[in-house]
SEDRENNU-21536 format. One record per residue (C-alpha): residue in one letter; x, y, z. Coordinates in nm, 3 decimals. Example, Ala and Ser with C-alpha at 12.3 -4.5 7.8 and 13.67 -1.06 7.14 Angstrom:
@code = A	c1 = 1.230	c2 = -0.450	c3 = 0.780
@code = S	c1 = 1.367	c2 = -0.106	c3 = 0.714
This chain:
@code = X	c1 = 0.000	c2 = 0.000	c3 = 0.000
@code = X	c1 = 0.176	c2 = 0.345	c3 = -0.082
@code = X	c1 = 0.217	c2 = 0.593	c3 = 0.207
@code = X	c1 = 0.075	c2 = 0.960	c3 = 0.083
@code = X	c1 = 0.361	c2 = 1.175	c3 = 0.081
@code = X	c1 = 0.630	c2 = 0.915	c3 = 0.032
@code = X	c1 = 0.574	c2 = 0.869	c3 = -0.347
@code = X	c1 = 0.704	c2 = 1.163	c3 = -0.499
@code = X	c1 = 0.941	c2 = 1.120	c3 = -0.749
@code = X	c1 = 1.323	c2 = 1.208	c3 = -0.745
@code = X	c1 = 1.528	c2 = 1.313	c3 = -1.058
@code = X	c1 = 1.704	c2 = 0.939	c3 = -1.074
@code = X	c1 = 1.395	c2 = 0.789	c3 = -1.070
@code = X	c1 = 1.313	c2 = 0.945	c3 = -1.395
@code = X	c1 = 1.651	c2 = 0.746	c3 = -1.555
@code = X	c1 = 1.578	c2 = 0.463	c3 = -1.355
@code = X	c1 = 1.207	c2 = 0.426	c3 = -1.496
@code = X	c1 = 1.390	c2 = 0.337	c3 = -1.813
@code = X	c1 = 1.704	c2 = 0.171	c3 = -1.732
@code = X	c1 = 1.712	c2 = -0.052	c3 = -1.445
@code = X	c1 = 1.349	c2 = -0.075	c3 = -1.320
@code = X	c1 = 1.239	c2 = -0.298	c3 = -1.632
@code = X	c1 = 1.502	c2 = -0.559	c3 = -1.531
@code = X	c1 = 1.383	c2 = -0.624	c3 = -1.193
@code = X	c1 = 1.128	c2 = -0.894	c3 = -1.239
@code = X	c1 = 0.750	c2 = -0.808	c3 = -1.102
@code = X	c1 = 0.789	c2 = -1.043	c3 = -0.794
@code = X	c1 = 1.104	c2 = -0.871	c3 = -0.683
@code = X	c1 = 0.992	c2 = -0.595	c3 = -0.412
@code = X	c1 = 1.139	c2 = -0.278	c3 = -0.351
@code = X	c1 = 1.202	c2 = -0.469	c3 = 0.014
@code = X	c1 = 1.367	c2 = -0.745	c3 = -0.151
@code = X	c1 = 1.622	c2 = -0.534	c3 = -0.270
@code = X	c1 = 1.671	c2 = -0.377	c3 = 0.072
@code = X	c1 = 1.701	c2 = -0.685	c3 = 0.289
@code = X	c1 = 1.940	c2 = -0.880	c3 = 0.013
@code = X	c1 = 2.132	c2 = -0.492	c3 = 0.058
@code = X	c1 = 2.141	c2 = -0.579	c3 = 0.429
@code = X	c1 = 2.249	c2 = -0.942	c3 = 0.392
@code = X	c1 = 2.517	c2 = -0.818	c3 = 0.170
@code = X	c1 = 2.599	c2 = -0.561	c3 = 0.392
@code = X	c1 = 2.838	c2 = -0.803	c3 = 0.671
@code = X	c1 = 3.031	c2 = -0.963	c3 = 0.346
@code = X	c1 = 3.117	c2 = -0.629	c3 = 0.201
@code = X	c1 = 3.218	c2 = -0.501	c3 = 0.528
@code = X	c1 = 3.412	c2 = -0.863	c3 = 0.619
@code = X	c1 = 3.577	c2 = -0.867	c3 = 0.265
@code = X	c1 = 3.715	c2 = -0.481	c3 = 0.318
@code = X	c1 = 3.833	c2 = -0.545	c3 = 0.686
@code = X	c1 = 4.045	c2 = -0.841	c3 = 0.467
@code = X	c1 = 4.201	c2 = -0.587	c3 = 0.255
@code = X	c1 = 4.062	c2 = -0.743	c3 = -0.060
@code = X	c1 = 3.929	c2 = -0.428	c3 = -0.259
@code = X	c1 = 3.920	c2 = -0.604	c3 = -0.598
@code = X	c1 = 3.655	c2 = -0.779	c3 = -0.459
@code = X	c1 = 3.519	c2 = -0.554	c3 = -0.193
@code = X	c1 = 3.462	c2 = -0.268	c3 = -0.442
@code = X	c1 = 3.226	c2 = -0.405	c3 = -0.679
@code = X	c1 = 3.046	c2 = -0.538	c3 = -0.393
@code = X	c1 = 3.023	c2 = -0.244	c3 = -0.204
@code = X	c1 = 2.916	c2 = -0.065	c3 = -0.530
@code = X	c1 = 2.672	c2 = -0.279	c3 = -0.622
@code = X	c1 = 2.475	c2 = -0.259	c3 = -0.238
@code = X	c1 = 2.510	c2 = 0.137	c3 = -0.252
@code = X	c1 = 2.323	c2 = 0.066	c3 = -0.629
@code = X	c1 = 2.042	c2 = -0.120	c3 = -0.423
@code = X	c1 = 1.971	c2 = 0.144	c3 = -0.254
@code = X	c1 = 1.879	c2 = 0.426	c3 = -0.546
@code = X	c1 = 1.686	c2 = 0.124	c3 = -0.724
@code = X	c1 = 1.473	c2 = -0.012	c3 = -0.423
@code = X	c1 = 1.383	c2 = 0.304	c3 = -0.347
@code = X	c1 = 1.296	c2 = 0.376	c3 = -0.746
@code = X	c1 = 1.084	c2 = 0.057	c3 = -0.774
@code = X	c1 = 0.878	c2 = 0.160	c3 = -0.495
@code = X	c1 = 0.787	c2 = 0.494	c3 = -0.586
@code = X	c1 = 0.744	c2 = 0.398	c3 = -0.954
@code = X	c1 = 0.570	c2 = 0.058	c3 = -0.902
@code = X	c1 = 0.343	c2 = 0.195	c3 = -0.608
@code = X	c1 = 0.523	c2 = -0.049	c3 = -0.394
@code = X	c1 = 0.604	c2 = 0.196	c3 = -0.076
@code = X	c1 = 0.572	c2 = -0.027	c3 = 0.233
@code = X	c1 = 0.557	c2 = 0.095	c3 = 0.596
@code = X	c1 = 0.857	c2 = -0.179	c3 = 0.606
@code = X	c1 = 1.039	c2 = -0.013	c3 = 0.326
@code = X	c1 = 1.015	c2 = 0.378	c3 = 0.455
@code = X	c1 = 1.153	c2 = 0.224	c3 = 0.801
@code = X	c1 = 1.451	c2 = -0.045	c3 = 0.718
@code = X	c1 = 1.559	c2 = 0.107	c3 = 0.381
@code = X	c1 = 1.764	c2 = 0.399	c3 = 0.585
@code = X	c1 = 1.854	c2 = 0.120	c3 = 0.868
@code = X	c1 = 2.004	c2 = -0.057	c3 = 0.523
@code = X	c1 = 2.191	c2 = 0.243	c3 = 0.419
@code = X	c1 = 2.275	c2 = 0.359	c3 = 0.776
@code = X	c1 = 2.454	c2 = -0.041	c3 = 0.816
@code = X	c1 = 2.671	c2 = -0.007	c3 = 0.483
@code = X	c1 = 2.822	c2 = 0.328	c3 = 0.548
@code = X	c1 = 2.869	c2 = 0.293	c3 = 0.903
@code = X	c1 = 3.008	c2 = -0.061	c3 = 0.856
@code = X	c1 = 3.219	c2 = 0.070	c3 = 0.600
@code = X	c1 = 3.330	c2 = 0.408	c3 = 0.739
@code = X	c1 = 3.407	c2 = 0.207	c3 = 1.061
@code = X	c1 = 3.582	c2 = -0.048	c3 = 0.915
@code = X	c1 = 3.789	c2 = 0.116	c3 = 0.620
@code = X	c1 = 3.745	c2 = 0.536	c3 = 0.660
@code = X	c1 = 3.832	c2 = 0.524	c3 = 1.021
@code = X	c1 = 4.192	c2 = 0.449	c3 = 0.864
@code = X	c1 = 4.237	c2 = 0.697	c3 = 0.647
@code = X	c1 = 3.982	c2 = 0.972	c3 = 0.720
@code = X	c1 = 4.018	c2 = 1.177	c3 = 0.980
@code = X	c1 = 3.788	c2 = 1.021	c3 = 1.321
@code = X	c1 = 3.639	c2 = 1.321	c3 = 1.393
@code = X	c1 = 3.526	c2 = 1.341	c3 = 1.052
@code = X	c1 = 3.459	c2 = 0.946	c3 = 1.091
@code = X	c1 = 3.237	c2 = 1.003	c3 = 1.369
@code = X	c1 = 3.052	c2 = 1.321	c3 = 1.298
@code = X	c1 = 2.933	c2 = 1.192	c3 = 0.950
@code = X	c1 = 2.856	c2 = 0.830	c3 = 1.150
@code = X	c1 = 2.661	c2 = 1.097	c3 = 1.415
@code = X	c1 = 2.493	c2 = 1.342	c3 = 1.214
@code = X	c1 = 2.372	c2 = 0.999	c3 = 1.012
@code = X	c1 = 2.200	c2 = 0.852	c3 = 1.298
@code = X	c1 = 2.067	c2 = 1.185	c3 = 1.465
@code = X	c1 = 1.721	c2 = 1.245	c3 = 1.274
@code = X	c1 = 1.654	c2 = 0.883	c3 = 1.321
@code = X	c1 = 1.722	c2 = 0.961	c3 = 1.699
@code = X	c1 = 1.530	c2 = 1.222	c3 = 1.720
@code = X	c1 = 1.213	c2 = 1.085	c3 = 1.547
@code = X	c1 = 1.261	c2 = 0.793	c3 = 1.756
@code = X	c1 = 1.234	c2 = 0.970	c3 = 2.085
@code = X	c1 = 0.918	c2 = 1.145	c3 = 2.001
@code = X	c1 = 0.607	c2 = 1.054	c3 = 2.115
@code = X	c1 = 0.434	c2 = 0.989	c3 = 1.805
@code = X	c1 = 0.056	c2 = 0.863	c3 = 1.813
@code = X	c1 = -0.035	c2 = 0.914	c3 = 1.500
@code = X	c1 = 0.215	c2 = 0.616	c3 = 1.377
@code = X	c1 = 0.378	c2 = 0.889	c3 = 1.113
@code = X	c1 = 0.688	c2 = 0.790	c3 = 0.930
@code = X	c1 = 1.038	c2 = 0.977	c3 = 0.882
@code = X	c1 = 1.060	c2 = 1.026	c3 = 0.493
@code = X	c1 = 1.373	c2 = 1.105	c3 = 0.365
@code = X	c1 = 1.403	c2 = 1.482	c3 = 0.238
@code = X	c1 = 1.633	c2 = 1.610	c3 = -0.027
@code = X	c1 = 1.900	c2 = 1.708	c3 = 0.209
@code = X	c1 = 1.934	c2 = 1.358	c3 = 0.317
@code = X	c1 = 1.928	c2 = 1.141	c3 = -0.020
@code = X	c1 = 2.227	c2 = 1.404	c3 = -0.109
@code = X	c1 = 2.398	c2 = 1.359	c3 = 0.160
@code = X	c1 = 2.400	c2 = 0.986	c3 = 0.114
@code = X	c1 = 2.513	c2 = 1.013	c3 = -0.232
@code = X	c1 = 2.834	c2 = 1.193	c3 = -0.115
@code = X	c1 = 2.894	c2 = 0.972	c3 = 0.142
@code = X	c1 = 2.909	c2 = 0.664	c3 = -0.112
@code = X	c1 = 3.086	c2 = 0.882	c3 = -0.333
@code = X	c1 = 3.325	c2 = 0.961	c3 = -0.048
@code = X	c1 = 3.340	c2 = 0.588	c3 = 0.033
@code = X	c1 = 3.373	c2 = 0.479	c3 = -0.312
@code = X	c1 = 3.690	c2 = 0.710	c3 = -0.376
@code = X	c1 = 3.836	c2 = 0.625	c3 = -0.056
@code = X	c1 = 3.850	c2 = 0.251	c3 = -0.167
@code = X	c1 = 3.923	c2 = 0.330	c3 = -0.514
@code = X	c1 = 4.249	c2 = 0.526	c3 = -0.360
@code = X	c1 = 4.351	c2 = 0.262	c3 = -0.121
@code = X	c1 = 4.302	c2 = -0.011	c3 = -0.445
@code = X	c1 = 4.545	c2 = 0.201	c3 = -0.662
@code = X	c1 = 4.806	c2 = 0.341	c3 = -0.431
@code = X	c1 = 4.618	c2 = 0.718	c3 = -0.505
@code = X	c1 = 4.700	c2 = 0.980	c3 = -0.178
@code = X	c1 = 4.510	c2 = 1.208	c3 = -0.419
@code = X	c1 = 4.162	c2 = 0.980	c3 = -0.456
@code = X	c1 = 4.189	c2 = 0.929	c3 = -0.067
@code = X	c1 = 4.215	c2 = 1.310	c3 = 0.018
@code = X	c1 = 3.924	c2 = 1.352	c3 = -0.239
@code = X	c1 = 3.707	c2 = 1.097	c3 = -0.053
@code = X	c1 = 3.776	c2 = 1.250	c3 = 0.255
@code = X	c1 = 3.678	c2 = 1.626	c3 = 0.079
@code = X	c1 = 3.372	c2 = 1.481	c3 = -0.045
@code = X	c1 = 3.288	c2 = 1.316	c3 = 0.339
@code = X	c1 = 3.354	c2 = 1.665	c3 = 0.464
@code = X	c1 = 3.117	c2 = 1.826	c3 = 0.206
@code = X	c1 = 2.841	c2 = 1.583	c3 = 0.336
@code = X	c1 = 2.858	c2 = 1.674	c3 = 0.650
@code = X	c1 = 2.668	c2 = 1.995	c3 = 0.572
@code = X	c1 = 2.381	c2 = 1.837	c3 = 0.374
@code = X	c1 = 2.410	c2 = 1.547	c3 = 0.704
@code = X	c1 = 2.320	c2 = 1.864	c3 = 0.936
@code = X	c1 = 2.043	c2 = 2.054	c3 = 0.689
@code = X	c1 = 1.875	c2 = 1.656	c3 = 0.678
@code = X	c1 = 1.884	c2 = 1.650	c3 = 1.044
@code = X	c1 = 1.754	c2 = 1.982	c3 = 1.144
@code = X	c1 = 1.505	c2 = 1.963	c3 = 0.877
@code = X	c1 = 1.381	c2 = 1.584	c3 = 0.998
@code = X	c1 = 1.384	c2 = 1.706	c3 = 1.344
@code = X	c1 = 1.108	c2 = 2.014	c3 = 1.246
């Protein structure tokens, strides 16, 4: 059942509607996507920790893809589930922290680390605390879905640099982290009106 409000449609989903969504058979959900992104999540974060980023890129890539195309199937198939709105930013919120913990924490700064890691959990804090009655949902606002794409940018650059020996990609990532952490702060004050 789609949740009013949550089905408005983002720019990707418009290049999505003709790329990607057409593959994904009709009796794939949007929340099969997320929970094989979670289940994925502890291998890509395992095979990282091992140092093998041949392997651990194109893994970690393809789970931060699962994210833009559950999220596109269920606004563009009518397939927005209470389930989906909660666990698909518990999804994302597992890869990046796993990662960041696992692989930034490294090579990033750890204040950076753990103010993007903090600023990422706060609105869901926040909304969590409330009392809320009325059983509304969190939906993600612009602010946020950009600052998730610059984290997996950040992310994907970092591990990209560490792959080919690149100081430069690294310090990139970390620019890119830093850059987030702006749009990370705008999500959160504006989930916490």
């Amino acid at each position: 059942m789609a949740q009013r409000g949550f089905a408005k449609l983002y720019p990707h989903d418009y290049v999505m509607r003709y790329t990607f969504v057409p593959l994904v058979p009709r009796w794939i959900t949007p929340n099969h996507i997320t929970l094989f992104r979670m289940a994925l999540t502890p291998f890509v974060v395992w095979i990282l920790f091992l140092g093998d980023y041949a392997l651990g890129i194109p893994l970690f890539v393809l789970a931060a893809f699962t994210d833009m195309l559950d999220g596109s199937v269920a606004r563009l198939r009518h397939q927005i589930t209470p389930w989906g709105i909660f666990f698909d930013p518990v999804a994302d919120k597992m890869l990046v922290g796993g990662v960041a913990l696992t692989v930034a924490l490294k090579y990033f700064h750890p204040v950076l680390v753990f103010v993007a890691i903090a600023l990422d959990l706060l609105p869901a804090l926040v909304f969590l605390s409330r009392k809320n009655p009325g059983g509304d949902m969190m939906k993600a606002n612009v602010w946020g879905k950009v600052k998730m794409v610059l984290q997996f940018f950040a992310l994907t650059a970092l591990l990209f640099g560490i792959f080919a020996g690149s100081t430069a990609l690294i310090t990139v990532g970390e620019a890119i982290l830093g850059i987030s952490l702006g749009f990370a702060l705008i999500a959160a004050v504006t989930y916490s009106l």
